[in-house]
C-alpha positions as a Markdown table, in Angstrom:
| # | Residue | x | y | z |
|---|---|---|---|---|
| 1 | Unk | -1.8 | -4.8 | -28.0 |
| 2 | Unk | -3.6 | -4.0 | -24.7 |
| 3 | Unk | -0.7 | -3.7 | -22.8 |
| 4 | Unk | 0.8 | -1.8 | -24.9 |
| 5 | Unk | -2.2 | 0.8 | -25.3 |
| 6 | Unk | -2.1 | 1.1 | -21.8 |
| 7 | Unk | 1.3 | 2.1 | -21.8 |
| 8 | Unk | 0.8 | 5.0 | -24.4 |
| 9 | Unk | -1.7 | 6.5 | -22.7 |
| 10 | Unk | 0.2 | 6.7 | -19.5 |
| 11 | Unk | 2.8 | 8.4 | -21.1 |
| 12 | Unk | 0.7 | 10.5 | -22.6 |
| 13 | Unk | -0.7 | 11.8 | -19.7 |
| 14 | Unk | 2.3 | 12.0 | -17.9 |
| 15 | Unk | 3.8 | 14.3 | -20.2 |
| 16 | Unk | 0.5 | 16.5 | -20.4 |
| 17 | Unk | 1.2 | 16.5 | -16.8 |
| 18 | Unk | 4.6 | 17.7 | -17.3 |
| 19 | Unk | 3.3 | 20.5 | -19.8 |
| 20 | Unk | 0.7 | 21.3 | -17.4 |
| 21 | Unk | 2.8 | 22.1 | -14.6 |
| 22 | Unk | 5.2 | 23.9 | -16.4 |
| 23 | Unk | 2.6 | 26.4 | -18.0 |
| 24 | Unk | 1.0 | 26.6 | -14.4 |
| 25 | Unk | 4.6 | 27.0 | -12.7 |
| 26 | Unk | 5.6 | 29.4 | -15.7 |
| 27 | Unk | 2.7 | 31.9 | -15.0 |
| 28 | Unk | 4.2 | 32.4 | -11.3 |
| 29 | Unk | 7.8 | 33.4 | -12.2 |
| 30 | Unk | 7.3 | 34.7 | -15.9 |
| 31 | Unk | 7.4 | 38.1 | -14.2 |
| 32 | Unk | 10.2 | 37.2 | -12.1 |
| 33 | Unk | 14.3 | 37.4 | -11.9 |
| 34 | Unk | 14.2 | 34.2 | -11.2 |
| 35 | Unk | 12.2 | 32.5 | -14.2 |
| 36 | Unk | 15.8 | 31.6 | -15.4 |
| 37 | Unk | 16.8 | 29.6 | -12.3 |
| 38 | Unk | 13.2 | 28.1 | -12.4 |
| 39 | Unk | 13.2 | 27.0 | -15.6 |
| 40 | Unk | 16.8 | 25.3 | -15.3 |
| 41 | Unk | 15.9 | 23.6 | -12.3 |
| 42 | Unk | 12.8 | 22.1 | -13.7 |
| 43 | Unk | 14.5 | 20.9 | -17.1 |
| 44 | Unk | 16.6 | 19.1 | -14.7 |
| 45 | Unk | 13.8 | 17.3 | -12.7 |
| 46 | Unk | 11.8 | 16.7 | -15.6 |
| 47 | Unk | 15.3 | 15.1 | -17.2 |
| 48 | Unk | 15.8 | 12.7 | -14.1 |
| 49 | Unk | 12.2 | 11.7 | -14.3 |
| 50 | Unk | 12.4 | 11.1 | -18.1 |
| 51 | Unk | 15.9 | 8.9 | -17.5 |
| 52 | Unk | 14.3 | 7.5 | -14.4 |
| 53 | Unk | 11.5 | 6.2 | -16.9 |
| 54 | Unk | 13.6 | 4.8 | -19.3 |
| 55 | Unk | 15.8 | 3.0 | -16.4 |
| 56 | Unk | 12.9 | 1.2 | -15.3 |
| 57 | Unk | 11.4 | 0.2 | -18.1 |
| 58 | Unk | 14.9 | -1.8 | -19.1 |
| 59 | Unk | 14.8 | -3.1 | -15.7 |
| 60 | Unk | 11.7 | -4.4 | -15.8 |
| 61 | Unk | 11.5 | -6.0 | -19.5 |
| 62 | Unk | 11.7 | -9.7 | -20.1 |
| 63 | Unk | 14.6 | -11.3 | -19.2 |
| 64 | Unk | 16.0 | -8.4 | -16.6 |
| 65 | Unk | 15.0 | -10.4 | -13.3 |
| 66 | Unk | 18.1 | -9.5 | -11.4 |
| 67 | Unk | 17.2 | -8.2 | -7.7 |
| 68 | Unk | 16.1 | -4.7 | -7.1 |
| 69 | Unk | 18.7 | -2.3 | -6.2 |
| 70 | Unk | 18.4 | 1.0 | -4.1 |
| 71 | Unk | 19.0 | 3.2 | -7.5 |
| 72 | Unk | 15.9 | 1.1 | -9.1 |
| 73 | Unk | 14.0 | 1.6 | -6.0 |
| 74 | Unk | 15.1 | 5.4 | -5.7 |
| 75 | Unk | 14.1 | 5.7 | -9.0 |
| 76 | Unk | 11.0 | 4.1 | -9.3 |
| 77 | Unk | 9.9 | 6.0 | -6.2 |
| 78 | Unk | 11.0 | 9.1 | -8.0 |
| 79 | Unk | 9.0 | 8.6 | -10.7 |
| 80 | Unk | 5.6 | 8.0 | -8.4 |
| 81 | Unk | 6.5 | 10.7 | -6.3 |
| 82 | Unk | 6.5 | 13.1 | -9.5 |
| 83 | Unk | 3.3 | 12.0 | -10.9 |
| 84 | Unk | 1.3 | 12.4 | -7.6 |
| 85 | Unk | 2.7 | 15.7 | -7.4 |
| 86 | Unk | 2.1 | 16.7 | -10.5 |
| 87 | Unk | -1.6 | 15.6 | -10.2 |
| 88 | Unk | -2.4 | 17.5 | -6.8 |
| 89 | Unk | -0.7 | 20.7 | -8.6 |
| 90 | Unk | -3.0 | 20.0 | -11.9 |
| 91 | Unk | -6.0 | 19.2 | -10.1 |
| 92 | Unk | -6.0 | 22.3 | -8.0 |
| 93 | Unk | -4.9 | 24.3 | -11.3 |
| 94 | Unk | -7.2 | 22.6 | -13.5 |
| 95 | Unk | -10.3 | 23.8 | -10.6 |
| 96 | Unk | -8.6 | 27.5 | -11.5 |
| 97 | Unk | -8.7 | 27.2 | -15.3 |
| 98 | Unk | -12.1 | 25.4 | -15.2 |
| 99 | Unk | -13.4 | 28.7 | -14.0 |
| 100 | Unk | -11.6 | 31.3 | -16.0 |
| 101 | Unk | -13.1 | 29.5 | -18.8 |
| 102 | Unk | -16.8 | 29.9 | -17.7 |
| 103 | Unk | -16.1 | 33.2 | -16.9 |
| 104 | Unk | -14.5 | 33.4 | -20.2 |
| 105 | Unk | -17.7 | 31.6 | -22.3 |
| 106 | Unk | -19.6 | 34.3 | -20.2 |
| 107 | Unk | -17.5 | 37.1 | -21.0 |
| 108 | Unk | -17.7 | 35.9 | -24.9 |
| 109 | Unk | -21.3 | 35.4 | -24.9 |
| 110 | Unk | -21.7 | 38.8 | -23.2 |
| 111 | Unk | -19.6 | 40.4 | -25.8 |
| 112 | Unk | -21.6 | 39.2 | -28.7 |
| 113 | Unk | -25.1 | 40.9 | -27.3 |
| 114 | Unk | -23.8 | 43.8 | -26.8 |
| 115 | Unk | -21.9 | 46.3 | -29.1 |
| 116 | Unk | -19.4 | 46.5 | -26.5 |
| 117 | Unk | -15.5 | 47.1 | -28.3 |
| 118 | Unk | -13.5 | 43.8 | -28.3 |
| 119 | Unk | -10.3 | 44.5 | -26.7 |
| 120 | Unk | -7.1 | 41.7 | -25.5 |
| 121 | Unk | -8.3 | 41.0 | -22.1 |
| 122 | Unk | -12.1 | 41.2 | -22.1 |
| 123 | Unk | -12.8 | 37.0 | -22.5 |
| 124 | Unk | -10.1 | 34.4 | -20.0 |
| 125 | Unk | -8.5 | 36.8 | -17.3 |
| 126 | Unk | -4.9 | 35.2 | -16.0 |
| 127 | Unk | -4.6 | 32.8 | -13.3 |
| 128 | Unk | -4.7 | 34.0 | -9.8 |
| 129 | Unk | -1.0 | 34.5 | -8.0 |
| 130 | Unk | -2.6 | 33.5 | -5.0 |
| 131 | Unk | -4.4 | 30.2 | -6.3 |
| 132 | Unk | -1.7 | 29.0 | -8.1 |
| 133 | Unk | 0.9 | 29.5 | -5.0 |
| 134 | Unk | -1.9 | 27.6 | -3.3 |
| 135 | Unk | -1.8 | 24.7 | -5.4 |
| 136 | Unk | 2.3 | 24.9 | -5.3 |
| 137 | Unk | 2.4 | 24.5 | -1.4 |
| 138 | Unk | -0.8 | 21.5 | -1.4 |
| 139 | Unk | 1.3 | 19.3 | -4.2 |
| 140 | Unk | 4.4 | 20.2 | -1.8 |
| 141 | Unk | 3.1 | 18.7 | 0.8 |
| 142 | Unk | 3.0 | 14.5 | -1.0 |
| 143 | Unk | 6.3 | 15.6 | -3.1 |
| 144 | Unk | 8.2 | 16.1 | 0.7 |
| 145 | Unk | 6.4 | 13.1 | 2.4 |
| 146 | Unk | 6.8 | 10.7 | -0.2 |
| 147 | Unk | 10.5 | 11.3 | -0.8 |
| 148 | Unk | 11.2 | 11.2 | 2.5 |
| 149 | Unk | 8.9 | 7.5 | 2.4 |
| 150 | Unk | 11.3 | 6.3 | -0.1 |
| 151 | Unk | 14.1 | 7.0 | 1.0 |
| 152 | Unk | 14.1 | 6.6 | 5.2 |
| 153 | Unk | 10.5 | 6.2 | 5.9 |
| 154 | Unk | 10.4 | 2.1 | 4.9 |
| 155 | Unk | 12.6 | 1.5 | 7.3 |
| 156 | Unk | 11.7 | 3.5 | 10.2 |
| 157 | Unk | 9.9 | 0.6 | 12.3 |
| 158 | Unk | 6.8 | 1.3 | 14.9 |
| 159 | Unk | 5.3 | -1.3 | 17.0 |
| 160 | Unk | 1.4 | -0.3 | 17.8 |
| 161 | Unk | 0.1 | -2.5 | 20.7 |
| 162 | Unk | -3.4 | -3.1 | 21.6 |
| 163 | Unk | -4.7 | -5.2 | 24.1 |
| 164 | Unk | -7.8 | -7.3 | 23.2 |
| 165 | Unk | -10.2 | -9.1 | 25.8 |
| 166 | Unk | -12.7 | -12.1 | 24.9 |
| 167 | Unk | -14.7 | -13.6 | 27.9 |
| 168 | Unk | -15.1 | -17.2 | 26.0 |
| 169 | Unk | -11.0 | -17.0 | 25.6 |
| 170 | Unk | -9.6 | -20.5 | 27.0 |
| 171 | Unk | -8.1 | -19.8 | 30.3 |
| 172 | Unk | -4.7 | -21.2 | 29.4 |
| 173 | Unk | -4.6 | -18.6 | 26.7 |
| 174 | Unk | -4.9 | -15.6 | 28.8 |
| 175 | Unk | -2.1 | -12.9 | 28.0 |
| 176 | Unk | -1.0 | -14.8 | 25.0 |
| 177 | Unk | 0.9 | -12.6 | 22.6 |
| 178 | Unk | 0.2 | -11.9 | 18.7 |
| 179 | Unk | 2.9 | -10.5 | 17.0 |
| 180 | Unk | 1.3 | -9.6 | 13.5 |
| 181 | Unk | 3.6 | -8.2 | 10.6 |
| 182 | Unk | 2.2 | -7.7 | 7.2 |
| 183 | Unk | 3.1 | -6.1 | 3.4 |
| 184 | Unk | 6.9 | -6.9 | 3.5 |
| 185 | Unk | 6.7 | -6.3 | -0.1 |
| 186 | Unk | 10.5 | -7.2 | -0.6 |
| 187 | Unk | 11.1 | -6.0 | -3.6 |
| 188 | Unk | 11.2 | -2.3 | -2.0 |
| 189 | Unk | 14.3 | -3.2 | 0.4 |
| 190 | Unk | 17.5 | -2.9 | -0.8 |
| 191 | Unk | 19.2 | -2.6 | 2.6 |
| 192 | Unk | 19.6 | -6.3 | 4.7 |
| 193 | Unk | 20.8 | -4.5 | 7.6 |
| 194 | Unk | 18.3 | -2.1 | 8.0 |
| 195 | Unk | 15.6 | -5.1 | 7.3 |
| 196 | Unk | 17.7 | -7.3 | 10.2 |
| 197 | Unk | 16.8 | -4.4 | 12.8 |
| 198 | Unk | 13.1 | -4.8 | 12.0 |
| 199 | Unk | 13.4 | -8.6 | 12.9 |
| 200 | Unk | 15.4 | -7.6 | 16.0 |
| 201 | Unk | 12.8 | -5.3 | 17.1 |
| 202 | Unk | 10.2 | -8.6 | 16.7 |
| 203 | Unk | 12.1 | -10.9 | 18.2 |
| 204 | Unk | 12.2 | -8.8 | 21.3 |
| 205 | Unk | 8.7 | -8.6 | 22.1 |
| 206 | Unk | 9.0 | -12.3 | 22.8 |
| 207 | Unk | 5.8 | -13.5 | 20.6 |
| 208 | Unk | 3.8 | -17.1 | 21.3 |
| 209 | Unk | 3.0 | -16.3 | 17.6 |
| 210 | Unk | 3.9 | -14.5 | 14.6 |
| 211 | Unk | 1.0 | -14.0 | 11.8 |
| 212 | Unk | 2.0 | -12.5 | 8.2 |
| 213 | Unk | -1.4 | -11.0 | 7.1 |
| 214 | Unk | 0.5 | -10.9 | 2.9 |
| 215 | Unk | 1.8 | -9.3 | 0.0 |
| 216 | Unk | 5.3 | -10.8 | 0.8 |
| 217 | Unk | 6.7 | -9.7 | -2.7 |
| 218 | Unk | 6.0 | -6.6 | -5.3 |
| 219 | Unk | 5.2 | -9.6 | -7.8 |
| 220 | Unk | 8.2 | -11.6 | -8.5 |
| 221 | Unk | 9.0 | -14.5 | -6.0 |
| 222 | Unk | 12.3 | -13.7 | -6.5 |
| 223 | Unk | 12.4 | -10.6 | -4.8 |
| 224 | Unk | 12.5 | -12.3 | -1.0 |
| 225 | Unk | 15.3 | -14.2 | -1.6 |
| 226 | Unk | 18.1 | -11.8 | -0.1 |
| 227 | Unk | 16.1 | -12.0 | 3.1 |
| 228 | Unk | 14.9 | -15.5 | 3.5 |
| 229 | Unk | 17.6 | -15.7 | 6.2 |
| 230 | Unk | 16.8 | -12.9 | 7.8 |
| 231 | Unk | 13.3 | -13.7 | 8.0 |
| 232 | Unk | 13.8 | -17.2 | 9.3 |
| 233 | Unk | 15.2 | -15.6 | 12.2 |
| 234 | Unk | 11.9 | -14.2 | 13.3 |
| 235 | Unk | 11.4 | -16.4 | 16.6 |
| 236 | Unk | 7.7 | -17.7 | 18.0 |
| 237 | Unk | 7.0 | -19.9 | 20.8 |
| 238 | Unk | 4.2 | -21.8 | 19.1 |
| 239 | Unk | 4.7 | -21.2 | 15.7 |
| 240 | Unk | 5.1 | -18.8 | 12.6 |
| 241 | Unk | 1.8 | -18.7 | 10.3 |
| 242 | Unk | 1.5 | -16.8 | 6.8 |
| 243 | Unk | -1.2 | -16.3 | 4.2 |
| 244 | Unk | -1.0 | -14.6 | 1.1 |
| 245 | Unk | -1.8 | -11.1 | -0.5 |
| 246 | Unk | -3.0 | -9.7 | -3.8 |
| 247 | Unk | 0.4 | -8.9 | -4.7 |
| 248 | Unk | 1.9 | -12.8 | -4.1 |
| 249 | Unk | -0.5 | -13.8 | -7.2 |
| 250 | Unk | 1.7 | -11.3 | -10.2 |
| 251 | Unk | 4.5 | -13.2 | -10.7 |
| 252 | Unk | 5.9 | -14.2 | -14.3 |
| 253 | Unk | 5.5 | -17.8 | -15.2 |
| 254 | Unk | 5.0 | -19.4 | -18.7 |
| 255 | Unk | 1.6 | -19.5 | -19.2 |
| 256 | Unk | 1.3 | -21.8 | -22.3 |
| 257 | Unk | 2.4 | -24.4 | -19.9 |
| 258 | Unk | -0.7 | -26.2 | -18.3 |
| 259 | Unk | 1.8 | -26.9 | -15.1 |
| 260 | Unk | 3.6 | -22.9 | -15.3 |
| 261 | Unk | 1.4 | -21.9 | -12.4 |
| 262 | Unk | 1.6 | -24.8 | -10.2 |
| 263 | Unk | 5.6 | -25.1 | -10.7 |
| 264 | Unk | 5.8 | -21.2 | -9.8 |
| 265 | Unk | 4.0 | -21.3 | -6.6 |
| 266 | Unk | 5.2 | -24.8 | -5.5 |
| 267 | Unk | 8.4 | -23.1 | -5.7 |
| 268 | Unk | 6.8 | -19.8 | -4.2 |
| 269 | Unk | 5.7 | -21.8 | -1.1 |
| 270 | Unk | 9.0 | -23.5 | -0.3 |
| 271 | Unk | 10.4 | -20.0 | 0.4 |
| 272 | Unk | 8.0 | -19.4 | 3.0 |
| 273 | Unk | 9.2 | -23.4 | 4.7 |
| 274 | Unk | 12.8 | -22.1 | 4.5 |
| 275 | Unk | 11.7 | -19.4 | 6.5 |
| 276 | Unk | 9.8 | -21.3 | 9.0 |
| 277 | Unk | 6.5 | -19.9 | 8.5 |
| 278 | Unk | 3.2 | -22.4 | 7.8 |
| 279 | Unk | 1.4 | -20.8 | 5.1 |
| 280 | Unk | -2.4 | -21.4 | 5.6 |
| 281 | Unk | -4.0 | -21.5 | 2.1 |
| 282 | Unk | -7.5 | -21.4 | 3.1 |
| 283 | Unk | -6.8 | -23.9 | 5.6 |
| 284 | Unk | -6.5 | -23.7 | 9.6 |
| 285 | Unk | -4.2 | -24.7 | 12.3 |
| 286 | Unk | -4.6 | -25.2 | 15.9 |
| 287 | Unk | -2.4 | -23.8 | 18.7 |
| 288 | Unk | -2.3 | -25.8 | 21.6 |
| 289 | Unk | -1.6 | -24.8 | 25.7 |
| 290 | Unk | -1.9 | -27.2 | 27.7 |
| 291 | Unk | -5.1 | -29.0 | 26.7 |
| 292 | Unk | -6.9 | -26.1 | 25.7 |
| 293 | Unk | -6.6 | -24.6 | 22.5 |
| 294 | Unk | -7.6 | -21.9 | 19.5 |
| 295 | Unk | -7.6 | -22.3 | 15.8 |
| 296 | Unk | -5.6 | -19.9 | 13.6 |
| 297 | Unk | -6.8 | -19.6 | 10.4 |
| 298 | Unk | -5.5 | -18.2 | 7.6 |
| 299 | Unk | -7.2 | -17.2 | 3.7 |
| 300 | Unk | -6.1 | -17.0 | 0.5 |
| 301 | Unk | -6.3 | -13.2 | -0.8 |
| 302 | Unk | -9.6 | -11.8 | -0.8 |
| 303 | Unk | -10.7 | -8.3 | -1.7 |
| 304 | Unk | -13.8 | -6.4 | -2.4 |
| 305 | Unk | -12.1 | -4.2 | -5.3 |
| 306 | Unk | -13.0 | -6.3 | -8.3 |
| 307 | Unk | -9.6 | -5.9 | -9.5 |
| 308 | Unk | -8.0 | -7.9 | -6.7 |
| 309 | Unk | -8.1 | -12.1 | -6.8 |
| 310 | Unk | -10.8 | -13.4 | -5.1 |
| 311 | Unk | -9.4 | -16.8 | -4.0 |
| 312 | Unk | -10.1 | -16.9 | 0.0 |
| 313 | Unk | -12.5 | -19.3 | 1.0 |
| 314 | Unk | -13.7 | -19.4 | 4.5 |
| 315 | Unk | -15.6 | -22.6 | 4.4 |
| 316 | Unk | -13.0 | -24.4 | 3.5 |
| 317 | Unk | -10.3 | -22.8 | 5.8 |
| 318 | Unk | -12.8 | -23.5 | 8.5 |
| 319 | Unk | -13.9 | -27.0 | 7.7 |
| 320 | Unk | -14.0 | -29.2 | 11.2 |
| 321 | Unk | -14.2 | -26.2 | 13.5 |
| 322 | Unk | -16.8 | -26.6 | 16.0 |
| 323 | Unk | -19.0 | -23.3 | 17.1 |
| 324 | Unk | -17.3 | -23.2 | 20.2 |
| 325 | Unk | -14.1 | -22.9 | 19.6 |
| 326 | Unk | -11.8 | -19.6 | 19.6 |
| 327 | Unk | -10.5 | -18.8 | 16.2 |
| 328 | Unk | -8.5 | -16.0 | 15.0 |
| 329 | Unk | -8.5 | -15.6 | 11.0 |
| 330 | Unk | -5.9 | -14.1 | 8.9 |
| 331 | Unk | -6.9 | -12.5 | 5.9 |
| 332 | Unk | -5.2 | -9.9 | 3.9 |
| 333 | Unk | -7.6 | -7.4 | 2.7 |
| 334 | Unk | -9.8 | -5.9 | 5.1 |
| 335 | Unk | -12.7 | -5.7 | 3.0 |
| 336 | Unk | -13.4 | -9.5 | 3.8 |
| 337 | Unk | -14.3 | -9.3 | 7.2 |
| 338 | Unk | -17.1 | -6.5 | 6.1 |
| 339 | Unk | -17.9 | -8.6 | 3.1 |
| 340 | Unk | -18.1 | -12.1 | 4.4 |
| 341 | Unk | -16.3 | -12.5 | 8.1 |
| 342 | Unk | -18.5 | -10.3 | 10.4 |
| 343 | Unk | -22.0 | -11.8 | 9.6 |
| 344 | Unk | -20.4 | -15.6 | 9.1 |
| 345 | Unk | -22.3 | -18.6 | 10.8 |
| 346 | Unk | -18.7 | -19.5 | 12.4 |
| 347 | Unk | -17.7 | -17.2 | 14.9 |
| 348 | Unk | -14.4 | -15.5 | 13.9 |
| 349 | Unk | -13.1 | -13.6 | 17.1 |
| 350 | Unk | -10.4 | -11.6 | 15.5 |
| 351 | Unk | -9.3 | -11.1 | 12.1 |
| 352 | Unk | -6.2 | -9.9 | 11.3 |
| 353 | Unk | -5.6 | -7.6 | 8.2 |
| 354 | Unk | -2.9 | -5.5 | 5.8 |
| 355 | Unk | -2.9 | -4.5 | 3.0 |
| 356 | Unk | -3.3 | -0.8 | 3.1 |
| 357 | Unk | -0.6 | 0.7 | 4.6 |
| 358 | Unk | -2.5 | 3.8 | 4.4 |
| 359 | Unk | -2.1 | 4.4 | 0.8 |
| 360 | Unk | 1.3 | 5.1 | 1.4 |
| 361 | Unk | 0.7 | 8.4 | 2.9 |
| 362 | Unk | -0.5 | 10.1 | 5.9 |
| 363 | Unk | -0.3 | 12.1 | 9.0 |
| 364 | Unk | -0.3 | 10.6 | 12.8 |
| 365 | Unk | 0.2 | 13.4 | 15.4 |
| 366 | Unk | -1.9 | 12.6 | 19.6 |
| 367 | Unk | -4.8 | 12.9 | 19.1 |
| 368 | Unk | -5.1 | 12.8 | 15.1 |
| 369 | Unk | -4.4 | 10.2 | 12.6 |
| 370 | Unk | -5.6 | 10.9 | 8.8 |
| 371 | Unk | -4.9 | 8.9 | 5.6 |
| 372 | Unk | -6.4 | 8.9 | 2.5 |
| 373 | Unk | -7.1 | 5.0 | 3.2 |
| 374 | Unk | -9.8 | 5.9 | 5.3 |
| 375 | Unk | -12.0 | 6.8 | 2.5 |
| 376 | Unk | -11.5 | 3.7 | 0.3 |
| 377 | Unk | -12.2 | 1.3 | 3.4 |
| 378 | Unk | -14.6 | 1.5 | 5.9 |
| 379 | Unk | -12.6 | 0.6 | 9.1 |
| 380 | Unk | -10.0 | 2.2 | 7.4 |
| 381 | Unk | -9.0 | 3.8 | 11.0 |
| 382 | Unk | -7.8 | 0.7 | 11.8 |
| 383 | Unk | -5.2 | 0.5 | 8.9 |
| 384 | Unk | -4.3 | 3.9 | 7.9 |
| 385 | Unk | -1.2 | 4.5 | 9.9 |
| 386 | Unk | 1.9 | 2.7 | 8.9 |
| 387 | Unk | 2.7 | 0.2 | 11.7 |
| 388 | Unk | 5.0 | -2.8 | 10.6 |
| 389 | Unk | 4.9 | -4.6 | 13.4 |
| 390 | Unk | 1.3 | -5.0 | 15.8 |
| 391 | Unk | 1.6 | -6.9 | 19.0 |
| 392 | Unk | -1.6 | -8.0 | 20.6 |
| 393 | Unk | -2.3 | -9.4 | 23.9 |
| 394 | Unk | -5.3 | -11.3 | 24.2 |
| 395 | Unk | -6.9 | -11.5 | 27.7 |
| 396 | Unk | -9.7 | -13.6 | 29.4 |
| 397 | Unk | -12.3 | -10.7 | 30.3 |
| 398 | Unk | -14.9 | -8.2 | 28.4 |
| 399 | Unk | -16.1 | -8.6 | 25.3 |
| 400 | Unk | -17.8 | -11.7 | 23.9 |
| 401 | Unk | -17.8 | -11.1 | 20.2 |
| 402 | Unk | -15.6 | -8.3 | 20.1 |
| 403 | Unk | -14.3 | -8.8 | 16.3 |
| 404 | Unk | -11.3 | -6.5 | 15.6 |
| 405 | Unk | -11.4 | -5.5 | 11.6 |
């Protein structure tokens, strides 16, 4: 029954949305040769969204757990894309109409003290030409970015280097390389090739280690299984260590059975062993060099939001870790390290984080990077732009507790 509320008022608001900004759109070309040609042209967006709709929800009832194709993907991307549009244009046009209105109460309550005539126009003049192209060219701006996200964006690859430097790093570790990748969220692919090149490009910065910070799936476990083989081909000197994200805890399992869960992720984990990665849940491993060594240490998800699991647990990921050791924690969401890493009684030299991938949208130009991620997290600079890959080299000089978010 709650589900299903929740459903209904989604679509009601999406198709108030839809009314919205076709009576916003309608007051720019009503006056124009070209409201035909308008108004054809949005029936048939407003059609593909409506059929988009309807595709997904088949695809995504009970019993339809066949992989995710590239016209599901297209379509579901569609159908977000739409509905962020459509609520920048109505916010901007909803500021508009919030003030004709006051000037309209005004106008009324004017009218009535006076013994002025009442004539058509006297109460809630028409919306500004200028405003409402204004609104038209801000929702343009997502509508452009995120189609071109969902179509070539997730699979053009960036590495982002940074260079870290800890005076109380072991000497044997000096230079050693971190290849960090994070939010693979496999049910978004529907390309293996295009997902091989991404493993080509990590395999040539010749890591010592590769850490998956989560969210390896949308929410099925399923959805990784097209690219296990690809993923096992990820190479690592020392090893290949993995934690999980909010989004590796929504997958569908019979819950009247007591043992549903535990049969679901025991199955879950052997994914990750067939492709060669140790999943640390909240538990630690070390990473020897010679006789010197660090402790990577990985977390179950974590998150501030109160709507995320809260399942990470540093004391016991850290039991039998001495204070002078060198550890480096993985931990999906950053909010953790603010929360509880940073002011812990174990030093945690670097933590390594996802999970935001900038809100799926931003911009990155020299000298400017801005997504709307940086408002919701507070070392949100740190995550907002959309790097795949992050190799770090970790060298024996500067900074005693320098703790990278």
């Amino acid at each position: 029954m709650g589900r299903a509320f929740f459903l209904l008022i989604v679509a009601f608001l999406f198709i108030f949305l839809d009314w919205y900004t076709y009576n916003g759109l309608q007051s720019m070309f009503f006056h124009t040769r070209y409201v035909k040609l308008w108004k054809i042209l949005y029936a048939l967006v407003s059609g593909f969204t409506y059929l988009s709709i309807f595709y997904l929800m088949y695809s995504y009832s009970p019993g339809n757990t066949g992989q995710r194709n590239e016209y599901l993907n297209l379509m579901g991307g569609f159908v977000f894309t739409m509905f962020v549009t459509k609520m920048v244009f109505g916010g901007f046009l909803l500021l508009q109409d919030t003030g004709r209105l006051v000037y309209g109460g005004f106008q009324y309550v004017k009218f009535k003290l006076s013994d002025d005539v009442w004539s058509e126009d006297s109460f809630i003049p028409g919306r500004r030409m200028f405003l409402t192209s204004f609104a038209t060219i801000a929702a343009g701006l997502p509508f452009f970015s995120l189609l071109f996200g969902i179509t070539k964006g997730k699979y053009l690859y960036t590495v982002e280097k940074k260079v870290l430097s800890f005076k109380d790093l072991p000497d044997e570790f000096e230079g050693f390389n971190i290849v960090q990748i994070s939010d693979i969220h496999a049910g978004s692919f529907d390309n293996k090739e295009k997902v091989r090149k991404g493993i080509e490009m990590i395999n040539e910065l010749n890591a010592d280690v590769v850490c998956f910070t989560g969210d390896l799936v949308n929410s099925e476990k399923e959805e990784i299984d097209p690219y296990i083989d690809v993923f096992a081909d990820i190479k690592a000197k020392y090893g290949k260590f993995a934690i999980l994200g909010n989004h590796d805890y929504y997958g569908s399992y019979d819950r009247t059975r007591p043992e549903g869960e535990k049969l679901y992720f025991e199955d879950f984990y052997k994914k990750y062993e067939k492709m060669g990665f140790t999943l640390l849940n909240n538990q630690h491993q070390k990473v020897f060099r010679n006789e010197s060594s660090i402790n990577i240490i990985g977390v179950e998800n974590w998150g501030a939001g109160r709507w995320f699991p809260k399942k990470g647990d540093l004391d016991t990921a850290t039991e039998g870790i001495s204070t002078n050791e060198f550890n480096v924690l993985l931990s999906h969401d950053p909010t953790h390290w603010d929360e509880k890493v940073k002011d812990y009684d174990k030093h945690i030299h670097l933590t390594l984080s996802g999970h935001t991938h900038g809100f799926q949208f931003g911009f990155q130009m020299p000298g400017f990077a801005w997504s709307p991620a940086q408002y919701r997290y507070k070392n949100g600079w740190a995550f907002m732009k959309k790097t795949e890959k992050t190799c770090i080299s970790i060298k024996d000089s500067g900074f005693s507790d320098f703790r990278e978010g």
